[in-house]
Structures are given as C-alpha cells and as structure tokens.
C-alpha angles and dihedrals in degrees: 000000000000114000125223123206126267143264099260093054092026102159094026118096119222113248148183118282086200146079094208122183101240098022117166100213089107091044085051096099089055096043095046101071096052089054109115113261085227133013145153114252137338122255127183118164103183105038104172105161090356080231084167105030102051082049087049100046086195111202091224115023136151112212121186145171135162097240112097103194089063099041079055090049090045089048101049103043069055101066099353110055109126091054081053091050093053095048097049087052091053088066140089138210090240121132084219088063099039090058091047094045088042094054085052112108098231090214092058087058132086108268097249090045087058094054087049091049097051094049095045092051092045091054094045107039126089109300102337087293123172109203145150142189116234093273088061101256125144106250105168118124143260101273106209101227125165108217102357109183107232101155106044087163090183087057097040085062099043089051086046102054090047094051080046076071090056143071105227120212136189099207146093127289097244096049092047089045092051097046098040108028113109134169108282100019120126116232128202118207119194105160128167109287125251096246111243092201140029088253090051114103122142089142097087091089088119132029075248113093117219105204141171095290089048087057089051087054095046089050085059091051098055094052090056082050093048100048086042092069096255117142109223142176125200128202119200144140131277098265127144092234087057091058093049093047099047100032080121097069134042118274129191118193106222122201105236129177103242 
C-alpha cells in the first residue's frame, strides 16, 4: 500500500528536509526493492531524515524518534508549514546569525520557530551534523556554505503533505512498537549504528546513549516482530555482533559510502 503524492504538489516527490548522518537516500536503490508489495501500515521508530518513508509516501504510517526537537520540527512542516515557511525566510547564511540562532533554547521558542530553526541550522552547519553535548545542546559548527537552501518552500510542501499521511511520535521505539505494530505492518528499523572504529559515532542524536545491550534488545524485538507477522526490515552496520544477533534471519552486506 505505497502512497503517491498528492494533487497540490502532483509531479514533486516528496523528500528529506534533512541532511541526516547515516541517511539512506543513497541506499535507497538497494532497500527498495526489499520493501512488501502490499502491507498494513508504515512504522519507523527512529525516523531521522525519513529517507523511506518520504520515497515511499505511505497513505498510514507511525513515525517516531526520541528526539523531541525533531518530532517538533516533523510535526510542525505536518500542519504548520507555512509558519515554518515565514521564519526560515526571515534568516540569513551569516556566521554572526548562525551563532545567535544556534545559542536560542528551542523549547523557549514558538513551535513553528523551533522547526525553522532546526532546519535552518541543519542546512547550515558543517556538513549537515546533528549533534549534541551532553546537556543536549546543538554544538556543530558554522558550516561555511555559499548559497546553502534552507527554504526550499516546493519541497517543504511536498514533505508536508506526505507527513499529513502519518502519525508522528516523540518516544522510544519500543514504546511506539509495542503500541502501533500490528500483523502485516511493515517496520523500518534505522538505529544507531553499532560503531565499526574508534572514530565511528553516529549514536549522540540525542544527549541518550544506545549501546550494545540496547541492540540486543532490539534483536529480540524484531523477533517478536517477526513471529508477530510483521514484515521488517533492519539497517546496521557490518559488525560482527550484528551478525550474531541477527544469524536467524537473512542478512546482505551493501557497499555505502560512509
């Protein structure tokens, strides 16, 4: 049950907001594929950029993450757009105002600020980073960019009408599995990956660590999902305690540029 997009943005593909470490839009041509002909309703807990679910435009779909700033930002490109629209067009591509919008507290800010505030930050930063200190404050730096495109307002609308489709969550992934899964639903699951070097880290997303013991628990989630009659489908990276965890189930190494 693949959704198309809608009359208002007919001909524009709905499309991440986001730069996202770890991102699947260019893994897109390898997970498509995989994805069921025919299913009940779309789940991803830890939506991040959305990379497949905004290709997929799914007509019922829960999407989820922990992290509250972009639930807020998700929520509102969903039924505020255009207020999210006419912050992000008050700003400007200056290190001075990075570093202003940057020191805000994004829960001291209208909703709709926030979002703008988020985006405009993710599309100016170094390299399209989302990280925070250990008091949960976004610490990436200015990024330097000519001409970065925060307000792309044809593809804010596009990514709006499709999260319109969804019902968008701040939780955790096993609270949200265990409230919305249902048999025949198809479940995207995008963790933080276990890191394969020292240098490797794409878990600080939140000020909340995942760490070995929070895989294991996701393994056994999937096989209650698994036994449940959910389809699913699991990202990680190529770690030898990925292939342990998961030796029940089949597992194709992919080539990414990382």
């Amino acid at each position: 049950m693949v959704g198309r997009a809608v009359e208002k943005n007919a001909g524009i593909q709905a499309k991440p907001i986001l730069k996202w470490a770890g991102g699947k839009t260019q893994m897109l041509g390898d997970l498509l594929p995989k994805v069921p002909a025919s299913y009940g309703r779309y789940i991803e807990p830890f939506i991040g950029g959305g990379a497949l679910f905004f290709a997929l435009n799914p007509k019922d779909a829960v999407i989820a993450d922990r992290n509250p700033e972009l639930i807020n930002m998700y929520k509102q490109v969903a039924d505020h757009v255009e207020d999210v629209i006419s912050y992000l067009q008050e700003y400007q591509n200056t290190q001075e105002l990075f570093y202003s919008v940057r020191a805000l507290e994004w829960q001291n800010l209208p909703s709709a600020e926030a979002a703008a505030r988020m985006i405009f930050l993710n599309k100016t930063c170094f390299n399209g980073l989302y990280r925070v200190n250990r008091e949960g404050k976004f610490n990436v730096p200015y990024g330097k960019y000519k001409a970065p495109k925060f307000c792309d307002i044809d593809a804010l609308h596009a990514a709006s009408e499709a999260l319109k489709q969804a019902t968008i969550v701040c939780g955790d992934y096993l609270s949200v599995l265990q409230e919305f899964a249902r048999p025949g639903d198809f479940i995207f699951l995008d963790p933080p990956y276990l890191p394969v070097s020292e240098y490797a880290d794409f878990k600080r997303y939140t000020k909340e660590q995942f760490y070995e013991e929070d895989h294991v628990d996701l393994a056994k989630e999937v096989m209650r999902l698994h036994e449940m009659g959910c389809c699913v489908i699991l990202t990680n990276s190529h770690h030898p305690l990925v292939h342990e965890l998961y030796k029940p189930f089949n597992i194709e190494v992919m080539q990414t540029k990382r």
